[in-house]
Structure formats: C-alpha cells, structure tokens
N, C-alpha and C positions, 0 to 999 in steps of 0.2 A: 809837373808830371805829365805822361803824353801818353795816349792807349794805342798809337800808330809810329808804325816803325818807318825810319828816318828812310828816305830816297838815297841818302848818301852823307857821309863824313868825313873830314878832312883830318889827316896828321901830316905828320912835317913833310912825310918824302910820298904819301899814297891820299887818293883818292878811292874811298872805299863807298860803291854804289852797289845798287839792287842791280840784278841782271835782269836784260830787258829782252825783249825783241829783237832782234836782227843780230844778239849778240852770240849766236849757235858755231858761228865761224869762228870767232878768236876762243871761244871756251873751248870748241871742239881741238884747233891748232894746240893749245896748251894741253889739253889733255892726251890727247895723242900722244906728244912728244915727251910726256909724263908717264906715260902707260908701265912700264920696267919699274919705274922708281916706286910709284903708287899702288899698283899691285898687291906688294903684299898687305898692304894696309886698310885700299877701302877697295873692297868685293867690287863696285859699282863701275869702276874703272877698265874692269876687262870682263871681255875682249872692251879692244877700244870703241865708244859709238861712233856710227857714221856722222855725218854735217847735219843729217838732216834729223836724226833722234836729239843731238845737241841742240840744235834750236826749237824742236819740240819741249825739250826740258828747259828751257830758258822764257820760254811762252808757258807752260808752266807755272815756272816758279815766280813769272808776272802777274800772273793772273792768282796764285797765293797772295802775295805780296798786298795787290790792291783790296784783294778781302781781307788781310790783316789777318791771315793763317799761319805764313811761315816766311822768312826775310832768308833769301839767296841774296849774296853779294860779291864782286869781285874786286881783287886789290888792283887798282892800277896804277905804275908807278908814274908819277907827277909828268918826273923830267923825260922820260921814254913813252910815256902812254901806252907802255905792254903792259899787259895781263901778266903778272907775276903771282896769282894765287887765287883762294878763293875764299869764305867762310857762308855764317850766315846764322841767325838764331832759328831754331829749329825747336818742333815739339812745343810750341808754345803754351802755355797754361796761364790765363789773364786771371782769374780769379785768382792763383797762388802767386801770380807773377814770376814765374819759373821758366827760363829757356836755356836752350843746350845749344853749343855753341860746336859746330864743326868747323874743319880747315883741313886745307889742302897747299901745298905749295908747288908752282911750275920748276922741272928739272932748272935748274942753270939760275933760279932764282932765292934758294935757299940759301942760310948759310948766312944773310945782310942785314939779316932782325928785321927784315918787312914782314914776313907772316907775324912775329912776334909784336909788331908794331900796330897792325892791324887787330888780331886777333885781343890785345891791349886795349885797342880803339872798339870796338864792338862790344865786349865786355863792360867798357866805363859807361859805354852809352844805356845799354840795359840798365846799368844798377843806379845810374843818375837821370837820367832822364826819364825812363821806362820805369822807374820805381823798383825796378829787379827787387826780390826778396832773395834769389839762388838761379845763379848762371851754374851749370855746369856743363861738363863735356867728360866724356868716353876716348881710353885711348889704349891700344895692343899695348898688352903689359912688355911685349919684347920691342916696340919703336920706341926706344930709346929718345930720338929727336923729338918725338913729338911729345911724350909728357916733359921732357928738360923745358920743352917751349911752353909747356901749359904752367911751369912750374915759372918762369922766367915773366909769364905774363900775369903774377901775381894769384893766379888760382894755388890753394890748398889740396891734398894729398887725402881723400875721407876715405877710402880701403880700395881692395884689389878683388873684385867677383872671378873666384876661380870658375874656369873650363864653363865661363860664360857665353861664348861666341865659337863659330867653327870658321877654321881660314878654310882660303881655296881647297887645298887639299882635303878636305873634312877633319883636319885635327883640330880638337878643344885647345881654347887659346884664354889667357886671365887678361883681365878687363881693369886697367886703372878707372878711378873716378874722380873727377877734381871740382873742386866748387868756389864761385865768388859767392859770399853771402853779405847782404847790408848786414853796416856793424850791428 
C-alpha cells in the first residue's frame, strides 16, 4: 500500500502522468480545441484560458501533486505522444482513503476507449495500490457519454442528486454519482 500518488502509469495504448511544468502549451492546444465540445459539461473550460493561465494551472497542480494534495494527470497516447485527455484523483481524503476521479477527453480523441482506458487505469491504481476504500466521480445527468464511460470503466450507479449544480446558463442540472468501492 502507498500514501503517494504515482508520477505516472502505463496501459497498453497510454501513458498516463502527473502534469508538470512547461506542460501549459499542449494542455492549453487541447483545450482550446476542445472548448464547443466540453462546454457544456465542465464550467472550467470556457471561455477558453489563455497559455499562460494554462501553465499556471499545470504549476499548480505540480505543486499539489508533490505535497500529496490532489493528482492532475494527462493521457498521452504512446504511439502519437498527443495529449488525448486528461483526469486525475481529486478531493482527496487519506484518512477515509476516498478520491474522486474527474476526466476530460480532447475533441477528435474520443470515441477509441482511451479515456475509458485511462480512467480504468487510475481507478485500479487507487483501489490497489492506494488502498482506495471509494473512488468515485460526478457526472451531468444529461452527458450521456460520460456516465456510459464511468459505467464501462467498472464504477456503479449509487443515485442521481436532483437540481444539484447550475449549467452555464443558470439552469438546475441532476447530478449522477458512481463509485468503485474495495470488495
């Protein structure tokens, strides 16, 4: 068991690391070019940030990381070395061993079971290595893609928090919740 979250993990087709330093450029290109698709889903994304808020949030989320606060990380594909996504455990809680697990995936990279693959890959590692007691993650009861993939990547289905969140526009939106729990 380990109280430190990994620098990086391997699955067949991704290289799934912490986001670092100097990496504000290709997060920001992916996001960008993401901005329409992502939008309705996560508030954070628009307007788009500039290069240089990007690599502030990438310094960041490094500087979480090494105090062993919160794990950003980005999928990159093996054979291409693009940034095809992102995730990362969040909200960490070491005494309940509890973390939440967000994702994101770049337009043009969905669709190939690499967020699913990753998102798969980050989950095992909490609940095996990290001693996970309950991974879970939040998702717009209307993105359809994204709980199919929470559901695909082995998480359970624990309820739906109505007119929990407000979207861009200020309307009430319901809230799936899905959880990996040790047997």
């Amino acid at each position: 068991m380990s109280d430190q979250f990994p620098e990086s993990i391997e699955t067949q087709r991704l290289l799934v690391r912490v986001a670092c330093p100097r990496d504000g450029k290709i997060f920001n290109t992916a996001i960008v070019e993401s901005c329409e698709f992502l939008k309705p889903w996560l508030g954070w994304v628009y307007p788009s940030p500039t290069l240089e808020e990007s690599e502030a949030l990438c310094r960041r989320a490094y500087a979480r990381y090494l105090l062993n606060e919160d794990l950003m990380v980005f999928f990159i594909h093996k054979e291409t070395g693009s940034l095809v996504g992102g995730s990362g455990l969040h909200n960490a809680n070491w005494k309940l061993r509890q973390f939440e697990v967000g994702y994101w995936g770049r337009i043009g990279c969905v669709g190939f079971g690499l967020i699913t693959e990753g998102v798969t890959a980050l989950a095992k590692y909490a609940l095996e290595d990290l001693n996970a007691s309950r991974v879970f993650l939040t998702t717009d009861e209307l993105n359809i893609p994204s709980w199919r993939l929470a559901e695909r990547a082995g998480f359970q289905l624990e309820g739906t928090l109505r007119k929990e969140r407000l979207n861009l526009q200020g309307k009430f939106r319901n809230t799936r919740v899905y959880s990996r729990v040790q047997p």
